[in-house]
Kinemage of the C-alpha trace (Angstrom):
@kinemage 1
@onewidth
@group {chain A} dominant
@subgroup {mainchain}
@vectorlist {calphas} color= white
{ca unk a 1} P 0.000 0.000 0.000
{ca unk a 2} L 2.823 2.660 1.119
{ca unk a 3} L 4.754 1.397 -2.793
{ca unk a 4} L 1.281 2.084 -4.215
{ca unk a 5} L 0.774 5.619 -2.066
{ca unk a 6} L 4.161 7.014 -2.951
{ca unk a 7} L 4.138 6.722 -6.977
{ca unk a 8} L 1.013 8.306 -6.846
{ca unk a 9} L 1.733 11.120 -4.910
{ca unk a 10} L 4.960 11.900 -7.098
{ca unk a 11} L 3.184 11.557 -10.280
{ca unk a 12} L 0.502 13.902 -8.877
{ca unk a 13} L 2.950 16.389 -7.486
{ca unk a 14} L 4.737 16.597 -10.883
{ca unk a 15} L 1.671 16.660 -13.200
{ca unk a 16} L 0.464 19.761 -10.489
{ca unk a 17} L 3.457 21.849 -11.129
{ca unk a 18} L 3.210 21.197 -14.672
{ca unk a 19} L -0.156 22.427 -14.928
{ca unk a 20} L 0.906 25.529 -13.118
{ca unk a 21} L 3.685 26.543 -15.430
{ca unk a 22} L 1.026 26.577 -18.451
{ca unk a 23} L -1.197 29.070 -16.303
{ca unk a 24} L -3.806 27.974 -18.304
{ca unk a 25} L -3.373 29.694 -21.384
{ca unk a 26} L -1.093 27.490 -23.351
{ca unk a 27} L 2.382 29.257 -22.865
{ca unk a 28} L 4.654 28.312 -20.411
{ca unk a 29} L 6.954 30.591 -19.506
{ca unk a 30} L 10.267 29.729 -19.014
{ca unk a 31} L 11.389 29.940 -15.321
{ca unk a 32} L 7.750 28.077 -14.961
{ca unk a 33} L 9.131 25.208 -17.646
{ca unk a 34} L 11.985 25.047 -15.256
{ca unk a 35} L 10.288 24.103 -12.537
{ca unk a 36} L 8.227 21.568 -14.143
{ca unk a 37} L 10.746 20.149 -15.352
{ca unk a 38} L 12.607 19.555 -12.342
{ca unk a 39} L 9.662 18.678 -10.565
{ca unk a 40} L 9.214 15.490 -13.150
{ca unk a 41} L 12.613 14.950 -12.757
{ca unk a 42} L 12.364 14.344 -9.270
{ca unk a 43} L 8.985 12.621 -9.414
{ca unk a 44} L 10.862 10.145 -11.766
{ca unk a 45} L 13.908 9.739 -9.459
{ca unk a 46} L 11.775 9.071 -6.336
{ca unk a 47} L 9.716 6.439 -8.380
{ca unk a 48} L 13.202 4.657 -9.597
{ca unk a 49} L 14.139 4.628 -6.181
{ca unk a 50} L 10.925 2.481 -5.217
{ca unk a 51} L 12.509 -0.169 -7.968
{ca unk a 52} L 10.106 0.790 -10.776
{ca unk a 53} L 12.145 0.915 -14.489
{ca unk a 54} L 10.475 3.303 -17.189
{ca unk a 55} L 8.854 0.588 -19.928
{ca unk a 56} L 10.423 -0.093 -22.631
{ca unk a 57} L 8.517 0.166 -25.730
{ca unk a 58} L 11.427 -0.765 -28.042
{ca unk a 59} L 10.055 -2.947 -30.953
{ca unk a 60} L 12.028 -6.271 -31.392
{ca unk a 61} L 11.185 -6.916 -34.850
{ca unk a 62} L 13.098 -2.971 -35.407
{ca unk a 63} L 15.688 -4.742 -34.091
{ca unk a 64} L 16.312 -7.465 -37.148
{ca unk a 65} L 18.997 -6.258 -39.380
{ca unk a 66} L 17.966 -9.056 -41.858
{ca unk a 67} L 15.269 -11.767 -41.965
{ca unk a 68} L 15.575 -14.812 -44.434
{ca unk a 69} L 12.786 -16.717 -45.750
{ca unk a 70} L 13.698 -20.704 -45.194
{ca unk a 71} L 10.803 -22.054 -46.761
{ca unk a 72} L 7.022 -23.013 -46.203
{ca unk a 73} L 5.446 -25.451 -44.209
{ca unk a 74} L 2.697 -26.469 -46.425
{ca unk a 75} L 2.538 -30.085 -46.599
{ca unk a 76} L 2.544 -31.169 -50.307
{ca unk a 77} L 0.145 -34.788 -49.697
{ca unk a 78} L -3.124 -32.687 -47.777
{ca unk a 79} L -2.172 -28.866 -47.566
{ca unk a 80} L -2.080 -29.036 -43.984
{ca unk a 81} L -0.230 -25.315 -43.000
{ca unk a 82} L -0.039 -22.775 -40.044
{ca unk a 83} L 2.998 -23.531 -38.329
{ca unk a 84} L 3.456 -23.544 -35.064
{ca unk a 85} L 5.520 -24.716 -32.086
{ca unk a 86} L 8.914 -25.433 -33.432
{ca unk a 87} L 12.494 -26.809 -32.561
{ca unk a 88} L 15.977 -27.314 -34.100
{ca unk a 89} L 17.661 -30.758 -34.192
{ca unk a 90} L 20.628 -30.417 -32.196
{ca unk a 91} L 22.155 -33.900 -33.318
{ca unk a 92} L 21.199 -35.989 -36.435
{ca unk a 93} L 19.653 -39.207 -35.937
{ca unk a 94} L 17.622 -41.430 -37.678
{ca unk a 95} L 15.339 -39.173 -39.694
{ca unk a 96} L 16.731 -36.252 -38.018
{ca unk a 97} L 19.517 -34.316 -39.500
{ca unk a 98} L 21.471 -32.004 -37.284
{ca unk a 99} L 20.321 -28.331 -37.689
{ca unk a 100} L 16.910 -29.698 -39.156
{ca unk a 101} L 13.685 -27.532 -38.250
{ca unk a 102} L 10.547 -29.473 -36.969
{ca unk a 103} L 7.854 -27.770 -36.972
{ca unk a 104} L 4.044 -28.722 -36.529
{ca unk a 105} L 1.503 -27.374 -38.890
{ca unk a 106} L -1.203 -26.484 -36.984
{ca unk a 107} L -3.987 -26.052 -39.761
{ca unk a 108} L -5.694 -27.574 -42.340
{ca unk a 109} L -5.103 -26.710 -45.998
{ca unk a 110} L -8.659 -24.884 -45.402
{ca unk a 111} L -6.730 -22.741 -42.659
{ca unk a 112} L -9.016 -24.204 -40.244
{ca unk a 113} L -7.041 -23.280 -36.922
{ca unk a 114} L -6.834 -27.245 -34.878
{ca unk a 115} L -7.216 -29.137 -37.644
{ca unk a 116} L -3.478 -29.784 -38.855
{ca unk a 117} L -2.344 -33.497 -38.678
{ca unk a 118} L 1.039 -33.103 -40.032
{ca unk a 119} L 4.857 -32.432 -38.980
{ca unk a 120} L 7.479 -31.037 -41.149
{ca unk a 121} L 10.846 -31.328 -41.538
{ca unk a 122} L 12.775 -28.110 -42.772
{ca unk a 123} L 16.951 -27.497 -43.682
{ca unk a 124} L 17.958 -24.671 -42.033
{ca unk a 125} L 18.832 -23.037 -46.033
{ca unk a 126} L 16.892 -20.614 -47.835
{ca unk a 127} L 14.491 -21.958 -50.752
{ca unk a 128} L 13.912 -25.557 -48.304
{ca unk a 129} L 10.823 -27.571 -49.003
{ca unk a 130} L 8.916 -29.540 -46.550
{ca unk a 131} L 9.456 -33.278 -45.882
{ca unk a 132} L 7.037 -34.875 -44.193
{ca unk a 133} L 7.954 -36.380 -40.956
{ca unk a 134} L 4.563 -37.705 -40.239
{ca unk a 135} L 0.617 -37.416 -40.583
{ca unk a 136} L -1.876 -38.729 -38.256
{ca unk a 137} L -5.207 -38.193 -36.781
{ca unk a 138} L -3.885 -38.563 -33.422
{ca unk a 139} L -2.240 -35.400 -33.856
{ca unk a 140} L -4.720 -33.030 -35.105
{ca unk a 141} L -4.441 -29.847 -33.812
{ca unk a 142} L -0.216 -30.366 -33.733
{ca unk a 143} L 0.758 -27.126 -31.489
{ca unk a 144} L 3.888 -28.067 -30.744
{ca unk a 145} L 7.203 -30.366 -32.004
{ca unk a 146} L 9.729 -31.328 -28.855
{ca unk a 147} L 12.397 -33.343 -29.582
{ca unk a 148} L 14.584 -35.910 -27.797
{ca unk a 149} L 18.210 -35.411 -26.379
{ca unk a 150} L 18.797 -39.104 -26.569
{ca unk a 151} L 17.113 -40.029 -30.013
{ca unk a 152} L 15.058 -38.995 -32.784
{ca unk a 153} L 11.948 -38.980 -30.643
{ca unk a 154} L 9.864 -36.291 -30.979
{ca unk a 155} L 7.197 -34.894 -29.299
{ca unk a 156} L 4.182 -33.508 -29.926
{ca unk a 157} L 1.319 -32.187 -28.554
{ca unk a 158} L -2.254 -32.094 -30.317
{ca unk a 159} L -4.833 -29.244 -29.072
{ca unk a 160} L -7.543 -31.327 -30.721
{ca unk a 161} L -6.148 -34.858 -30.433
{ca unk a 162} L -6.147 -34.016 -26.265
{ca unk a 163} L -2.943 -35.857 -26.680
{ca unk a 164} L 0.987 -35.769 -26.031
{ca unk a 165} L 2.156 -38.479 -28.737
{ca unk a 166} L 5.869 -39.855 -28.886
{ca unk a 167} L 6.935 -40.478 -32.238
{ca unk a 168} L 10.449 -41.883 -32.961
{ca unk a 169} L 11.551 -42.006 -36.441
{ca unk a 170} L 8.289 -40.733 -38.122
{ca unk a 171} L 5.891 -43.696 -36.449
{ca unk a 172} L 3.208 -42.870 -32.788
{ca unk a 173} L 4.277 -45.129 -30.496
{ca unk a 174} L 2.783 -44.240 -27.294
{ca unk a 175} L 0.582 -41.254 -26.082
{ca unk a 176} L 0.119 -39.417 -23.051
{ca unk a 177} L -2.392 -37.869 -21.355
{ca unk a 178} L -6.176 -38.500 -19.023
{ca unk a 179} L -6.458 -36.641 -21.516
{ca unk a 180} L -5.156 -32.745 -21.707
{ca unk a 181} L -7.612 -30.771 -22.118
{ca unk a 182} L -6.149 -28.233 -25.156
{ca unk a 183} L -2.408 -28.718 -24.974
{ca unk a 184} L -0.843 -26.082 -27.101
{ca unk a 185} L 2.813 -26.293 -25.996
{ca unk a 186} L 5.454 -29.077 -25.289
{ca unk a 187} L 9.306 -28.983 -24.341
{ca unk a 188} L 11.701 -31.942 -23.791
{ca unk a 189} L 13.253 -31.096 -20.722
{ca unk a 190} L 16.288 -33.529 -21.315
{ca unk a 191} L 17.529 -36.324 -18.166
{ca unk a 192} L 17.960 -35.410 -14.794
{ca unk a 193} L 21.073 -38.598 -14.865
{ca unk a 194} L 22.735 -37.493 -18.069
{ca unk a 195} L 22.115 -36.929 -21.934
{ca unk a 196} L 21.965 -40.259 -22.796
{ca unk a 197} L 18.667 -40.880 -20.557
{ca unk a 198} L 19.822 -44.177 -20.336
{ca unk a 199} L 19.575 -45.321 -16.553
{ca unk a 200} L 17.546 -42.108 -15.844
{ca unk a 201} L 13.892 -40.456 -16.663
{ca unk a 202} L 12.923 -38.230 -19.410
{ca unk a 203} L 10.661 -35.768 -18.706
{ca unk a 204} L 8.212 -33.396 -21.164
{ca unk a 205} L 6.438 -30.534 -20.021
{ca unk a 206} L 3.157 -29.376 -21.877
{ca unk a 207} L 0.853 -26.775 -21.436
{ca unk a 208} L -2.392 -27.262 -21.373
{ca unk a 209} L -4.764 -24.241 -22.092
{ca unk a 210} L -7.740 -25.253 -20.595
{ca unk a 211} L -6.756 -25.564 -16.571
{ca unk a 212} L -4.003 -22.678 -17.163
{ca unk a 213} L -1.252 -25.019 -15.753
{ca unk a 214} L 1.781 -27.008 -17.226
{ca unk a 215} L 1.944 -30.815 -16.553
{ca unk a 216} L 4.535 -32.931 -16.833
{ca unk a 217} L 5.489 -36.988 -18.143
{ca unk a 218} L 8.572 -39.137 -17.721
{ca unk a 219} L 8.346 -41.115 -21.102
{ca unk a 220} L 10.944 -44.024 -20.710
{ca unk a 221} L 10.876 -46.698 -18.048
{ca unk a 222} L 11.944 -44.130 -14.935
{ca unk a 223} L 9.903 -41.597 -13.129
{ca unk a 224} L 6.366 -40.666 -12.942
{ca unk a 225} L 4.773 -41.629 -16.228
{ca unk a 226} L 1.180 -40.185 -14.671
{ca unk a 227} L -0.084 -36.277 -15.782
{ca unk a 228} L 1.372 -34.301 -13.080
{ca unk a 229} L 1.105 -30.424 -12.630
{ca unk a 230} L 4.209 -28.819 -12.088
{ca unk a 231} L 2.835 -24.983 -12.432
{ca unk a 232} L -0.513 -23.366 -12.783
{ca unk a 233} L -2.380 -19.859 -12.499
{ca unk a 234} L -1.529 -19.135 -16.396
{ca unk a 235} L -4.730 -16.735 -17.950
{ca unk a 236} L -6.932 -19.016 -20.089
{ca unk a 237} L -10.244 -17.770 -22.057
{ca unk a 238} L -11.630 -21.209 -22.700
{ca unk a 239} L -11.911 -19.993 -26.721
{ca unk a 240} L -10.219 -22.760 -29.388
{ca unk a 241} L -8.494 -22.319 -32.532
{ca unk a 242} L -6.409 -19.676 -33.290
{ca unk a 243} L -7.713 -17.108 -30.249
{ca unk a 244} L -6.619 -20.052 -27.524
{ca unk a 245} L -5.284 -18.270 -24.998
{ca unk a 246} L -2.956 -20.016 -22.537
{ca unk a 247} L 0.917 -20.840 -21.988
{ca unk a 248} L 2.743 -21.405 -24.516
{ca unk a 249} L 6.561 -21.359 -25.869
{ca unk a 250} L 7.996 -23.232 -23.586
{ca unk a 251} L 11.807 -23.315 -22.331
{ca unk a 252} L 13.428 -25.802 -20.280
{ca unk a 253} L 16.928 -24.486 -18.278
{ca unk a 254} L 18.918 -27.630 -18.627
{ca unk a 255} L 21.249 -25.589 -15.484
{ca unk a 256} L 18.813 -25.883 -13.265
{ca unk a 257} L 17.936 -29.455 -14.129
């Protein structure tokens, strides 16, 4: 309450003195100017001095110097597009080629947001064309492509499908989930006992729109295999398609593992 109290009253006493100086008539005069300008001045010091930083309002996308266009997702078998929720193969296996893009096309060729069954594969070169990684119903709705430390597993979780699926080398093997409600987001977060995840679990974290919350699955033979939520209180709006509003873009700190 006192944080709250304080601002105020510095923003007020500024915006006062500054309404003096203009004496109503539209001129300010300049010892007045003075004044009001060191009166904003201060107002501003005293409010950095309560930890409050000025917002920053600097566009990112001003920020890229240059922006190359790889290629498109649109799957060349059903038209499937609107990508969404990708990551970058880190080392080649089976299918996978190191520095590969896969990346889930969340749309049908209709642009019918939740209806995309496929996942792409992408070179990381301008002028790439899709390759199919793989096309199922169990996906639809594919919001998301996490991959495997340990293999060419990837993961992906389907907003329509209400499923997380594990797909190694382009074939479901095994889904997760009781099920999620809408999860639009998935991240491998690698193997608490090593890389390898060989004598330890594997864990994935998804997001699931509905409940606001991100749940987690160990998906080898360790751990909790079981939906568990990890984190929750995340806005949600309960809408689907493309205005689902819930957490997504999902990191994992492999540090703080």
């Amino acid at each position: 309450m006192t944080f709250s109290n304080t601002r105020a009253a510095l923003l007020a006493a500024a915006t006062l003195v500054t309404a003096s100086a203009c004496g109503g008539n539209g001129a300010v005069p300049s010892a007045s100017q003075n004044a009001a300008n060191a009166a904003l001045s201060q107002a501003a010091a005293g409010i950095q001095s309560l930890g409050i930083e000025p917002q920053d309002t600097t566009s990112i996308l001003k920020k890229l110097k240059k922006n190359v266009v790889i290629g498109s997702t649109v799957d060349a078998k059903n038209g499937d597009k609107g990508p969404r929720g990708f990551s970058v193969v880190a080392a080649g296996e089976g299918k996978l080629k190191k520095g590969q893009i896969v990346i889930c096309n969340f749309a049908d060729k209709s642009g019918t947001a939740g209806k995309g069954t496929t996942v792409e594969l992408l070179d990381p070169t301008p002028g790439s064309k899709p390759t199919r990684f793989v096309q199922s119903t169990k996906i639809e709705g594919c919001a998301d492509a996490a991959l495997s430390p340990a293999s060419d597993y990837v993961y992906v979780s389907a907003t329509s499908g209400h499923e997380v699926q594990v797909i190694p080398s382009g074939a479901i093997k095994k889904s997760f989930g009781t099920p999620l409600k809408a999860p639009i987001a998935g991240v491998d977060g690698a193997c608490p006992g090593g890389p390898s995840c060989l004598y330890s679990s594997e864990y994935i974290y998804v997001a699931d729109a509905t409940i606001g919350g991100i749940v987690s699955f160990s998906v080898n033979g360790y751990g909790n295999k079981k939906e568990t939520e990890v984190i929750d209180g995340f806005d949600v709006n309960e809408k689907s398609g493309w205005t689902t509003l819930g957490p997504t873009s999902l990191a994992y700190n492999f540090k703080n593992n």
